[in-house]
BAKE-64852 format. One record per residue (C-alpha): residue in three letters; x, y, z. Coordinates in steps of 0.5 Angstrom, whole numbers, plus 500, padded with zeros to 3 digits. Example, Ala and Ser with C-alpha at 12.3 -4.5 7.8 and 13.67 -1.06 7.14 Angstrom:
BEGIN
ALA525491516 SER527498514 
# end
This chain:
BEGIN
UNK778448728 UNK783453731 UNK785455724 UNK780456721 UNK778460727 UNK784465726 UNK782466719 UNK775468720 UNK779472725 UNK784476720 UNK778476714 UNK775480720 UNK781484722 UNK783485714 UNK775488712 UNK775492718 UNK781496715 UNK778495708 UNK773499711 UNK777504714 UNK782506709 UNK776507704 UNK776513709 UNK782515708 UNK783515715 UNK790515719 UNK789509723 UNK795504726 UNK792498724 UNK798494729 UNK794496733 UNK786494731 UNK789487729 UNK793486736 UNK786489740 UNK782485736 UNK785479737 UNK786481746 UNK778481746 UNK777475742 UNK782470746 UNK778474753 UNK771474751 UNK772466749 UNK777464755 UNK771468760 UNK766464757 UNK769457758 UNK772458764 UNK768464769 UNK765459775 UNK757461773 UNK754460767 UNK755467763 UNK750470758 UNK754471752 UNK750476748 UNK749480755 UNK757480756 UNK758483749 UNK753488749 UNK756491756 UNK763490753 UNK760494746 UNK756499751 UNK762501755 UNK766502748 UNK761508746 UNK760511753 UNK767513753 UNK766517747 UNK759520747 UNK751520748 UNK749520742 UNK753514739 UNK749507741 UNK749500739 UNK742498738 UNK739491738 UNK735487734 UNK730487740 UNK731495741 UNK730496733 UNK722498734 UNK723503739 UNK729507736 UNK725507729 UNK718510733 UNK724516734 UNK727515728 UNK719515723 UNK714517729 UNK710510727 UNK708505731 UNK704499731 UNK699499737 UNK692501739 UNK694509741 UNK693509748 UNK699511754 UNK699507760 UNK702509767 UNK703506774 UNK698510778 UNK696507786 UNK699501784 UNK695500778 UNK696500771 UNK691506768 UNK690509762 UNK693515762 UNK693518755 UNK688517749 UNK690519743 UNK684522738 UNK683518732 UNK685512734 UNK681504735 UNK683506743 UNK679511742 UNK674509737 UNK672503742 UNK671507748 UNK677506751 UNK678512756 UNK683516762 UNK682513767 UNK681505766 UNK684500770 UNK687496765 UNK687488768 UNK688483763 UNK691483756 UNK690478751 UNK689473757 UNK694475761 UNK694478768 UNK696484769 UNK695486776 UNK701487780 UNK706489774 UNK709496772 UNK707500766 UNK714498762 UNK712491762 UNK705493760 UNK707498754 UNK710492750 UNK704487750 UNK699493747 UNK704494742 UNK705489735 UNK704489729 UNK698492725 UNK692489723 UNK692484729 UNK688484734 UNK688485741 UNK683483746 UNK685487754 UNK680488760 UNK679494763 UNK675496770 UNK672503767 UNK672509773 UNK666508777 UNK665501776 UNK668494779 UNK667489774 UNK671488768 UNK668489760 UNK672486755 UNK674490750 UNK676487743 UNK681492739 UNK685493733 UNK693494732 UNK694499727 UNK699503724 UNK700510730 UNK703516727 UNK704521732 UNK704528731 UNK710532729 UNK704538729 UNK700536734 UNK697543733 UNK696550730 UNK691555729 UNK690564730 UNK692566737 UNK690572735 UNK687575728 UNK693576724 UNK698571728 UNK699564726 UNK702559731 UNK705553729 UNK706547735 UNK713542732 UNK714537737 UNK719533733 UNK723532727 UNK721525723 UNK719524716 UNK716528712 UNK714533718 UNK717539714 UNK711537709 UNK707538716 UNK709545718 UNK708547710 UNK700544710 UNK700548717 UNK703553715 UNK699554706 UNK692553710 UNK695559716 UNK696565710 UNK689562707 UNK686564715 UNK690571713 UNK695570717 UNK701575717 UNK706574722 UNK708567725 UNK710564732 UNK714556731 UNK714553737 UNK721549738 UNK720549746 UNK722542748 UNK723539740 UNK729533741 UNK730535735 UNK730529729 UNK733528721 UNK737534719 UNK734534712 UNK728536715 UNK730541718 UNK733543713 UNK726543708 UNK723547714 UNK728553714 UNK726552706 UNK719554706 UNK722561710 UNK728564705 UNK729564698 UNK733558693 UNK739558695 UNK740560701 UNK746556705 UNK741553712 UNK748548714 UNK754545713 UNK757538716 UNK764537718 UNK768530720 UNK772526719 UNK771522713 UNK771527707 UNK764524705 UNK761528710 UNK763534708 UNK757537705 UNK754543704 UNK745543705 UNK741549701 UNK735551700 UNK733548694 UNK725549694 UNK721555692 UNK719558699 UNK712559702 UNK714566705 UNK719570706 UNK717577708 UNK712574713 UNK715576720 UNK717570724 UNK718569731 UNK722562733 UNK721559740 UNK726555745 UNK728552751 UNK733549755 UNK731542751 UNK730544744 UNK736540741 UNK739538735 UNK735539728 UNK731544732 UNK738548733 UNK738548725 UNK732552724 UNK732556730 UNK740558729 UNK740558721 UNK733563721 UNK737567727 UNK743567722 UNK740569716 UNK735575720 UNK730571718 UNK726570725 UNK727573732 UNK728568737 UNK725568744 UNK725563750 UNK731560753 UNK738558751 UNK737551747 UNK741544748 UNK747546745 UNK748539740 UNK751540734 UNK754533732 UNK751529727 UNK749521727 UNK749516722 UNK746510723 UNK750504720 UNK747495719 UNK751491723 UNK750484722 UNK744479726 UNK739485724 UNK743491729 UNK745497728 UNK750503729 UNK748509730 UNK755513731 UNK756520730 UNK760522724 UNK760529724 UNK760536727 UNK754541723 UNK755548722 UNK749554721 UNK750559715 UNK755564720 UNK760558721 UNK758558728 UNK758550731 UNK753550737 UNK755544741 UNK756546748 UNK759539751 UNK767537749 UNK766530749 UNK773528747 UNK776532754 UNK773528760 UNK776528766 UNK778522771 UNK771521773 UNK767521765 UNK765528766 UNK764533761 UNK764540761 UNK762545757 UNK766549752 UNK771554756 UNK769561755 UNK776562752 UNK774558746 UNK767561744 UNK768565738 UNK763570736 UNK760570729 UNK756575725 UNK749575722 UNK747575714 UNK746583717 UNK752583722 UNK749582729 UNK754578733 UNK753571735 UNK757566738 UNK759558738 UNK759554743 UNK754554747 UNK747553744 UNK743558741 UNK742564745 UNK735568745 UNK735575742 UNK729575748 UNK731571753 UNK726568758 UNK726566765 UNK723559764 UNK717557769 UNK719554775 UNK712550778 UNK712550786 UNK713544790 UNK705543792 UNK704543784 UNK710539782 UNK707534788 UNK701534786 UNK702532779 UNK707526781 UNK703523786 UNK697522780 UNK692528785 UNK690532779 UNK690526774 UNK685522780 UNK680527780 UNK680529774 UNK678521773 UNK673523778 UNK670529775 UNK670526768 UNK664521771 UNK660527774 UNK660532768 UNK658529762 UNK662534757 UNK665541758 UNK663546752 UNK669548749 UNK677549752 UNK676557751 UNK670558756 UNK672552761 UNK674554768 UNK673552774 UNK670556779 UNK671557787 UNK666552789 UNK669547784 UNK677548787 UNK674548794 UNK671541792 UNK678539789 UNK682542796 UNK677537800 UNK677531796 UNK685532797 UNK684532805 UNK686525806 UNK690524801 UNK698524801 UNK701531799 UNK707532803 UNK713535800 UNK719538802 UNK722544800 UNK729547798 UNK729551805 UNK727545809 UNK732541806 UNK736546808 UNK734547815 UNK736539816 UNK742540813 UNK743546818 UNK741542824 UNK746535821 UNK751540820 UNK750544827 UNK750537831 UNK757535829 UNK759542830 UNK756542837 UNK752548836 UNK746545835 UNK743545842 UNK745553843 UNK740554837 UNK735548838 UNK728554840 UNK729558835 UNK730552830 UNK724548832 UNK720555832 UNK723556825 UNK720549823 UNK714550826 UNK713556822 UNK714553815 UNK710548817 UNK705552818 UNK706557812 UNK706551808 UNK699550810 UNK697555806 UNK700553800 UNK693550796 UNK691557796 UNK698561796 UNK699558789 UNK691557787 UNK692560780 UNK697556778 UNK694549781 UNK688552778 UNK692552771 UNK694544772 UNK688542774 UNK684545768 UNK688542763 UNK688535765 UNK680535765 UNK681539759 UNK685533756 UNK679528758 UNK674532753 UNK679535747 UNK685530748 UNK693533747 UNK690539743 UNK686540748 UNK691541752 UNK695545748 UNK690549747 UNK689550755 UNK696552756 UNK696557750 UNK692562756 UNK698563760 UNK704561756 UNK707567758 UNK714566753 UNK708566747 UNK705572750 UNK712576749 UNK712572742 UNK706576740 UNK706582743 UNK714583739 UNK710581732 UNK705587734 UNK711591734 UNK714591728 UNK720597730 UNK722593735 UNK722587731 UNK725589725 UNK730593731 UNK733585733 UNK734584726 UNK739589725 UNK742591731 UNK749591730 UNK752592736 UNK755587740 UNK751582743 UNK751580750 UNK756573751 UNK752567753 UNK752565759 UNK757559760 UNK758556767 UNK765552767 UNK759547770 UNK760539769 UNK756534767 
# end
């Protein structure tokens, strides 16, 4: 038995180098067969010999993620029992009823609805109590269990009970799971009589076709100029993003090239499509979370002078993953590469191969970021994401608006609202009035709202730190009177900040009527990063001006800040 143990072991050892060297990778293959055979001899020792009864699937999992922790983020181990969840990311699609849930008041609610499907058609709203799915009780769970029992394969049924708003009894309703596609285009339209505007939310299969369709029946509308919207896209296949630079720039063009360790992936993408558009003007928006394959297209577009870029720095991931089967129906997903866009310049912000005694990272050194040159000569730089040529400050919500929207205030009265207003007209002409966001300021007068400020925080580490200094006594008056004094000003927080909780009230009742576009729609009326979007496409000098400045540009900001 040992024997034939040992000679499943080195048949092992023997495929793994097989492996390797078709790679041509340097490896000291003593030292993969003597580690192997380590961790062979503890995990069977640890598991015959711990004091309690140890879990051999869960050990190896927590050894294989301590493994990949050490190298980076994006390189995971993903279980059969994990595989649905990774290919929703990877294709968009999943079997279910098209219905979100969340934890609201110690309930499970419907929080979302996506149009279209049997959630929806069954009369399924925003709002419902879910209480039993498939004759299970589900009182007094979280959401994270709840969620997977709504999911399943398509073309089963699924049979819940929901308490409606208003009401205190329960109805059944019979659904069915079916195929849910979400939307890597969950919107687009005219902002205005010549500017189009397209919403990419996510890079999943086929979504470059998407942006095409919604980009063709645009131009059929008139359409000029054109605003992509990247903001808060985690990004995708790279294919993908390559097809979408495509529809932009002539066959031919260089989008990206990949670079690592195996000479397999040293590969070179082109457009090799007839583009929709190449002279329409284009700007590009991004923020802080626009990562990965949406970088391809912002940083490819910016490169070749193809479109202006507005927003905020982007993520700054410029590694590729592969997924590879494993045995048992797992999979690997492990980075393979580094990507390059059309001026040579690498856009990844982190050094994952320099950590320090704590496991954290910091970002590329200012001394190592090298500036690159546009199609026309501009100055751009690698190692820190993808700098905006308008550069925005991002949105930041108050306390009383961030507090009301995690403590479920606009989500409840919304709910509330819906049950005494049958329809709205339109989201263009919905607004609420004085009188109504009095009625809202009133329903919230028993209700928890209290939050606390960056200077109240502030104040109590004043106070701590003052305590143990001995000085807290001699400043006691003028600290309880500084309290009382924010506490006070805090009370006119519901009318010091009415627009913007105006804002977001408005759009969770609008999302009741008109669902996810209906929010879009919504926020579209104050985005104040697309306003910017659309007054630089109406000015066609300082446009083409950011396309062919040759002066040095600004040096990314690049704080030497661990994560």
């Amino acid at each position: 038995m040992q024997s034939s143990v040992n000679k499943k072991r080195y048949i092992l050892v023997f495929a793994i180098v097989g492996v390797l060297s078709l790679g041509f990778i340097k490896t000291d293959l003593f030292e993969v067969s003597k580690n192997l055979d380590i961790f062979n001899n503890l995990y069977r020792v640890l598991n015959e010999s711990y004091v309690d009864e140890t879990k051999p699937g869960q050990l190896m999992k927590t050894a294989i993620d301590g493994m990949l922790e050490s190298l980076d983020p994006y390189t995971n181990y993903i279980t059969e029992n994990d595989l649905e969840d990774f290919m929703i990311m990877t294709t968009g699609e999943y079997g279910g009823v098209g219905a979100r849930v969340g934890d609201v008041d110690g309930k499970i609610m419907i929080y979302d609805i996506y149009e279209g499907f049997s959630a929806q058609r069954n009369g399924v709203i925003a709002g419902d109590e879910i209480v039993e799915i498939n004759g299970q009780n589900v009182k007094g769970k979280k959401s994270d269990d709840v969620s997977p029992l709504l999911k399943g394969q398509a073309g089963s049924p699924l049979k819940i009970k929901v308490i409606h708003p208003g009401q205190t009894s329960p109805v059944e309703i019979n659904l069915m799971r079916e195929e849910i596609k979400l939307k890597p285009v969950p919107y687009s339209g005219m902002i205005d009589n010549k500017t189009g505007y397209i919403k990419l939310i996510q890079f999943t299969e086929n979504c470059s076709v998407m942006v095409k369709d919604a980009l063709t029946k645009l131009k059929e509308r008139n359409c000029k100029s054109l605003i992509l919207d990247m903001r808060g896209n985690p990004g995708g296949l790279m294919l993908e993003a390559v097809n979408i630079v495509n529809l932009f720039v002539d066959k031919g063009r260089e989008v990206v090239s990949t670079k690592g360790k195996v000479s397999d992936w040293d590969k070179t993408y082109i457009s090799v499509n007839p583009p929709v558009d190449t002279i329409m003007p284009l700007v590009v928006l991004i923020d802080e979370n626009s990562a990965s394959a949406a970088e391809i297209v912002a940083g490819a577009l910016q490169d070749l002078d193809r479109a202006a870029i507005v927003g905020q720095r982007s993520f700054g991931k410029g590694l590729v993953q592969q997924t590879r089967d494993l045995t048992y129906n797992a999979k690997l997903k492990v980075t393979v590469a580094k990507y390059y866009i059309p001026s040579g310049r690498c856009i990844q912000a982190l050094d994952y191969t320099h950590k320090d005694e704590d496991g954290r990272v910091e970002k590329v050194p200012d001394s190592l970021i090298t500036a690159f040159k546009t199609k026309s000569g501009r100055i751009v730089y690698d190692g820190a994401g993808i700098m905006p040529d308008v550069i925005m400050e991002p949105q930041k919500l108050n306390h009383i608006t961030l507090t009301l929207i995690n403590k479920n205030h606009f989500f409840n009265y919304a709910t509330q609202y819906v049950l005494n207003h049958g329809k709205i007209n339109s989201v263009k002409d919905f607004q609420l009035n004085d009188q109504e966001y009095a009625s809202f300021v009133e329903y919230l007068k028993d209700k928890d709202v209290s939050y606390k400020t960056d200077s109240e925080r502030a104040l109590e580490e004043l106070k701590k730190q003052s305590e143990e200094e001995s000085y807290y006594q001699n400043i006691k008056s003028d600290y309880d009177a500084l309290v009382a004094k924010m506490q006070a000003d805090k009370k006119d927080d519901l009318s010091k900040f009415k627009s913007e909780i105006k804002q977001y009230l408005e759009e969770e009742i609008i999302s009741r009527y008109f669902y996810m576009n209906g929010r879009i729609e919504h926020n579209m009326k104050t985005d104040m990063e697309l306003k910017a979007a659309q007054e630089l496409l109406s000015n066609d000098g300082k446009y083409k001006g950011i396309l062919t400045l040759k002066e040095k540009a600004t040096r990314p900001f690049n704080p030497r800040k661990k994560f």
